[in-house]
C-alpha angles and dihedrals in degrees: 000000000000114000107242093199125055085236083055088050095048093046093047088052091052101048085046095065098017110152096013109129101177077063117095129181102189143006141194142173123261114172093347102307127097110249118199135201124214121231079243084052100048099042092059094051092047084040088059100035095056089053100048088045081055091057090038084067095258105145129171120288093025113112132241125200121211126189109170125125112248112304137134093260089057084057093045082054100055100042085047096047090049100045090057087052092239111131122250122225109194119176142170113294083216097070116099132232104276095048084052096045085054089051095045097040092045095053094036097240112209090190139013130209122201135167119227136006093279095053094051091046084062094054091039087058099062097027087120097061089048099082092166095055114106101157132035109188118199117205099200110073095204088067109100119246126229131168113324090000110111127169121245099237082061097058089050094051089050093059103041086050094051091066145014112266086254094045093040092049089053092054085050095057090045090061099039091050089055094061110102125215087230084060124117099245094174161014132217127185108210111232091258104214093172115037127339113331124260122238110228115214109223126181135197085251089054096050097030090055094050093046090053096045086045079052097050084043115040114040113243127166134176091255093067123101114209127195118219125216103138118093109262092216093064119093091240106049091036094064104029105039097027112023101037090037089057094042092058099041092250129153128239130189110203110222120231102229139354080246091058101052097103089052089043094052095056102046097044093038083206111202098221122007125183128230162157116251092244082080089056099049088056102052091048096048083053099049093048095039090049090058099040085050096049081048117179124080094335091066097044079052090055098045083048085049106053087039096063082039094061086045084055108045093044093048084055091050082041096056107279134328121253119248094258089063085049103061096043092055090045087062086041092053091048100054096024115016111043081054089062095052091054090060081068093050100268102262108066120136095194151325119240110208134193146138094087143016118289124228113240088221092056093041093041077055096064091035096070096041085063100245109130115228113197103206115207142180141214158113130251077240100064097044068252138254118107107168138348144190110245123239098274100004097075115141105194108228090042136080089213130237131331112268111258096262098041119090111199132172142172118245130210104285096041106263125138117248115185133187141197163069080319097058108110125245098248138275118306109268097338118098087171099068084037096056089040086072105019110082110207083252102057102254113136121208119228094201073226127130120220157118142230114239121238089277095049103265119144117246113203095205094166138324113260103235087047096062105126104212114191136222085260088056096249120138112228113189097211102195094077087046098050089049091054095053092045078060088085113094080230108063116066095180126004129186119204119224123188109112113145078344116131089235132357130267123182133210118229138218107199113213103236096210098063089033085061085044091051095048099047084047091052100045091251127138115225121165098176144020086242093060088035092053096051090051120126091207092050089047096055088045096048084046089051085059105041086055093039079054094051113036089118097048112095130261099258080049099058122114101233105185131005142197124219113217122211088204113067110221110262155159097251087049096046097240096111133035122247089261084064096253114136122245107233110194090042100061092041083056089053094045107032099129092049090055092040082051089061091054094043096102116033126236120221125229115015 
């Protein structure tokens, strides 16, 4: 029978794999070894937990916070917090104390669960504006206490030591079998790039519905071994890399750092990993400035290499290659492409991305390396998973079809409505918002443009609020724009402006790998990104690229002027959210006079 509850879920896993002890759930590093837990492991530690939330005054409906960075105790949290029925409230570990004291303020938090010293002095900070707060729980035992503030392992000890392990687990199941699938599990505040963040109201229905059709959809077995980046906290990743992971016995390794996830990746040799396409990017930008730095025949094998690779992968799309392009990419794969794999371990089946759009030349990259990328699509508000390309039926430009149980269609103006058991259960406390999305019928709406191919899969062409419309009264959608720039070896992030502009300009982010790689190559010394991005020589190269890109945009879509930035966009400087997409009103405020300085002199005739 399918568990209908994410405790259900989480009982049905353990009894699965009770007493194995070569099965590990999840695994971390500790001094430099992974470390794993057993299901029998965690469950007693959930098992404890739960209970000594229960004596700590926790009850169902009342909401927990939790701000920690990825870690097993942020997964002992969430099973506990659910089984007792209360209503979990994770959120980035990057926002700062005021954005926490609104969200947990807003949903009348009772306890809050964070992870280190830094994180506690946060909500420390802004205690006194938290009336509802009764508890802080501190994962790290080497933080000092003081009043209402308790440590985790505490709590567990509290509970193991209120009841036998049979009589304790008894209590557990009772608790578990009294949540409801109609229950609120979570909430999760949505990033809140304009104005205050929304909290969306999801219940087990809502997850559980998604896990089992993802089930149903992308192929896990416990056999499989995941690496997780992504923050836990966020929809995609939670369901994705934790829930459907555990739902399926696999194993996932939990990576220390976005910065260590190319060393990660080759210790664990994960099988599928999930990710945003700012990873692959990267890897991509790497491979190709590492051979144009090396130079010589190695890098005349590469181009000849990619080359037979494109062929390949476009017969394929095509229909099927000849036996002459084969072999050639047989002998590709052997001195290029094979190299590449092993960057990702050498034994992933796939990659599943989301977040944001993927590029088809990134995508058609990896394709040709042989490494399989499911591109998906969703919202927070709909658990989230919407659609999703199938192992060996991808088809690059697209995010696939609609999961089984998912219905989803294109309205007149273009925008993406979707309904079903996903769709979330509305903003917390306030209907306004909610009805503002939620048709009376139960169609959501994305506020995404798109359109199905000719085979019904869904097409993502730019998210509606995000239409740039120039003075001139054009709509420009700016994220296929922005990916085709990002195509130059030179430019590492770019941001579009054009909106109610009288042509478009882009600010540009150089990569300061290849940039190091120019200027040797061209005889230039440039000691830092700062000196290289206000020279006059980088900014004609990156131009020359940015014209040789877009040579087949139209007129009204050509980036004009740009302006070279010394700073990349990222999470420490507030410029990206912590799922690596750019905040665009943000970065236009910041750098506002550059960009008025582009529009300073008109151009004629655009």
């Amino acid at each position: 029978m399918r568990p209908s509850t994410i405790p259900a879920m989480f009982i049905q896993m353990c009894d699965k794999y009770a007493g194995r002890t070569d099965k590990s759930t999840y695994a971390r590093k500790v001094k430099g070894q992974w470390e794993s837990i057993t299901h029998d492991q965690l469950r007693e530690l959930v098992e404890s937990f739960a209970l000594g939330l229960m004596l700590e005054g926790v009850s169902a409906g009342e909401r927990v916070g939790i701000v920690s960075e990825n870690r097993i105790e942020w997964a002992i949290a969430d099973f506990a917090i659910s089984t007792i029925g209360a209503v979990d409230v994770p959120i980035f570990p990057t926002l700062t104390a005021k954005q926490e004291q609104y969200i947990y303020h807003n949903c009348e938090a009772a306890a809050i669960i964070v992870s280190n010293a830094f994180q506690l002095n946060k909500i420390l900070k802004v205690r006194a504006e938290l009336p509802a707060l009764r508890r802080i729980i501190v994962m790290n035992d080497d933080v000092p206490l003081q009043d209402g503030v308790i440590r985790m392992s505490d709590v567990i000890a509290k509970g193991r030591a209120s009841a036998h392990d049979s009589v304790r687990r008894e209590k557990f199941l009772e608790m578990a079998s009294r949540v409801h699938e109609d229950d609120l599990l979570t909430l999760i505040y949505t990033s809140g790039t304009t104005g205050n963040p929304k909290g969306v109201m999801l219940t087990h229905k809502n997850l559980m519905s998604n896990i089992l059709a993802a089930q149903d959809t992308v192929q896990l077995y416990d056999r499989d071994v995941l690496l997780s980046y992504l923050p836990m906290c966020h929809s995609y990743e939670r369901m994705s890399g934790y829930y459907l992971a555990f739902s399926v016995g696999a194993s996932v390794y939990m990576a220390e750092s976005i910065e260590s996830v190319g060393e990660n990746l080759r210790e664990v040799r994960p099988t599928i990993m999930t990710s945003v396409p700012r990873l692959f990017e990267r890897i991509k930008a790497r491979v190709e400035n590492a051979v144009e730095k090396e130079g010589g025949a190695k890098a005349k094998i590469f181009k000849w290499a990619t080359g037979v690779g494109r062929a390949y992968v476009d017969a394929v799309e095509r229909g099927g290659a000849g036996p002459i392009l084969k072999i050639q990419h047989a002998m590709a794969d052997k001195l290029v492409f094979s190299k590449i794999r092993e960057r990702t371990g050498g034994r992933l089946r796939f990659f599943v991305s989301g977040g944001a759009a993927l590029s088809v030349d990134v995508g058609k990259f990896f394709a040709m390396a042989g490494i399989h990328i499911l591109e998906g699509y969703g919202l927070t508000e709909t658990s989230p998973v919407l659609s999703i390309n199938r192992l060996d039926d991808e088809q690059l430009g697209t995010v696939g079809q609609p999961l089984h149980n998912v219905e989803i269609r294109i309205a007149e103006d273009g925008e993406i409505l979707a309904r079903g058991p996903n769709i979330m259960k509305g903003y917390w406390r306030d209907q306004a918002a909610t009805d503002e999305v939620i048709s009376p019928d139960g169609w959501f709406h994305t506020g995404d443009i798109g359109e199905f191919t000719h085979d019904g899969r869904l097409r993502i062409t730019d998210r509606k609020k995000h239409l740039l419309v120039s003075s001139g009264g054009k709509n420009i959608a700016p994220q296929p724009i922005e990916q085709l720039l990002t195509q130059s070896p030179l430019i590492d992030q770019a941001l579009l402006i054009g909106n109610d502009r009288e042509f478009c300009t882009a600010l540009i982010v150089p990569d300061e790998e290849a940039v190091k790689a120019w200027a040797t190559k061209h005889g230039y010394t440039m000691p830092s990104l700062a000196e290289a991005a206000a020279s006059p020589e980088l900014q004609q190269a990156i131009m020359a690229d940015v014209n040789r890109l877009q040579r087949d945009l139209s007129k009204f879509e050509r980036v004009r002027r740009i302006t070279v930035l010394p700073t990349a966009f990222t999470v420490d400087n507030g410029m990206m959210t912590p799922t690596l997409k750019i905040k665009r009103k943000v970065v236009e405020k910041e750098y506002a006079s550059q960009i008025d300085g582009m529009y300073a002199e008109s151009i004629g005739d655009v």
